[in-house]
N, C-alpha and C positions, 0 to 999 in steps of 0.2 A: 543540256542545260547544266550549268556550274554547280557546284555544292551550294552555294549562296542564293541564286537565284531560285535552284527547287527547295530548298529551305522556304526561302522567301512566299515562294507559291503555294508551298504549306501552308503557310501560315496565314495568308492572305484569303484563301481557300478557307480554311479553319472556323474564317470568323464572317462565314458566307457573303463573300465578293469573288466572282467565277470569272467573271468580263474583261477580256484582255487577258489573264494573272499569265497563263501558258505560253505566251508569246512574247513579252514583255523583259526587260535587260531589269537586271537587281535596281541599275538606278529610278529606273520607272517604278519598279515595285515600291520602293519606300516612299515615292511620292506618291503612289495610290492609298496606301497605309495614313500617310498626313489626309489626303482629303476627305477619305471617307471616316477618321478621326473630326478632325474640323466638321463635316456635314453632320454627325450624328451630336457633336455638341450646340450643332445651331439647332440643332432639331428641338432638341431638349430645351433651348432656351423659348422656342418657339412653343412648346409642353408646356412650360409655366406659365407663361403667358395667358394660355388656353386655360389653363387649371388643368390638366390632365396629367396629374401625378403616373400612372401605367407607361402613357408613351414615353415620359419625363425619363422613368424608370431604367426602360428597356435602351432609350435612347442613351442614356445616362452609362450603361451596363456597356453595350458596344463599343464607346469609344474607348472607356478604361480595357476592354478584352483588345483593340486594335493598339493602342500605346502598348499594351502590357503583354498581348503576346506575338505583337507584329514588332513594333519599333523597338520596345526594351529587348525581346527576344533575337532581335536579328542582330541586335551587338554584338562585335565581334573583339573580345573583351584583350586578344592574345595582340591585336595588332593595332588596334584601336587605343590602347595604352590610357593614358589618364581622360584622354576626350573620350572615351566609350566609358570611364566610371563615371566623368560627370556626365554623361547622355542617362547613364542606367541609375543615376538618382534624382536627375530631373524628371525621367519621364514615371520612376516612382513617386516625386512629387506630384507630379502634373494627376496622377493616378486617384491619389488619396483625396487629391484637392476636389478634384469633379466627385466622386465616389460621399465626401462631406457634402459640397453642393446641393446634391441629390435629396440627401436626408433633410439637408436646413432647407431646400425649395429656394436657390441664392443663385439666381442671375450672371448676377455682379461677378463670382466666384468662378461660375463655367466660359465667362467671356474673359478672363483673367487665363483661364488654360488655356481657351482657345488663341489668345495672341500669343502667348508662348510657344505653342503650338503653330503657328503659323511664322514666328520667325523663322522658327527651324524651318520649317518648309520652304519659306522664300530663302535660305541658307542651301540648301540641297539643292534646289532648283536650279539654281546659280553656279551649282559644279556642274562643270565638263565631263561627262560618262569618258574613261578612256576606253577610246577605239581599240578593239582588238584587228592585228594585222594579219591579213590570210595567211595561213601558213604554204 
């Protein structure tokens, strides 16, 4: 496994998602990092809804630990160049944004991350993994 990918599986691991992480190429990793980002902010919106500030909470907590130490973390700042600074203060935005959210009980506010959050995603998804060729 590459420096990136067990990096990746750290990380993804880390923020207890086990399913797949070990077998999975870096470009799959980041897109499990987006979904289960996205899932745990719909969760949370589905928590307000409900009145249940704890799952709100917890839900709330997940997705800023998966931005912040899946997505912001796996930037790779050295080659990535100016699109990995605006990655690493978007996704501090995105971070702070859900994290106020949470406090104010604001919908509106986590469904504002989440499409952000899912451009990027449908943006990733959309790259071509370069094929490595047998050696």
């Amino acid at each position: 496994m590459s420096g990136f990918a067990s990096f990746g599986a750290r990380a993804y691991a880390s923020i207890g998602v086990e399913t797949g992480v070990s077998t999975s190429s870096p470009h799959a990793l980041i897109l499990m990092l987006y979904d289960g980002a996205l899932a745990s902010l719909r969760r949370a919106q589905g928590c307000i809804q409900a009145n249940d500030p704890a799952g709100k909470t917890q839900a709330v907590s997940r997705a800023a630990r998966i931005i912040d130490e899946g997505l912001r973390a796996s930037l790779d700042h050295k080659a990535g160049g100016d699109i990995a600074g605006q990655l690493n203060a978007l996704y501090d935005y995105m971070c702070r944004r859900a994290l106020q959210a949470s406090i104010d009980n604001d919908g509106a506010v986590l469904e504002e991350v989440a499409q952000l959050l899912e451009g990027l995603r449908d943006a990733w998804a959309s790259i071509e993994p370069k094929t490595q060729a047998a050696a």
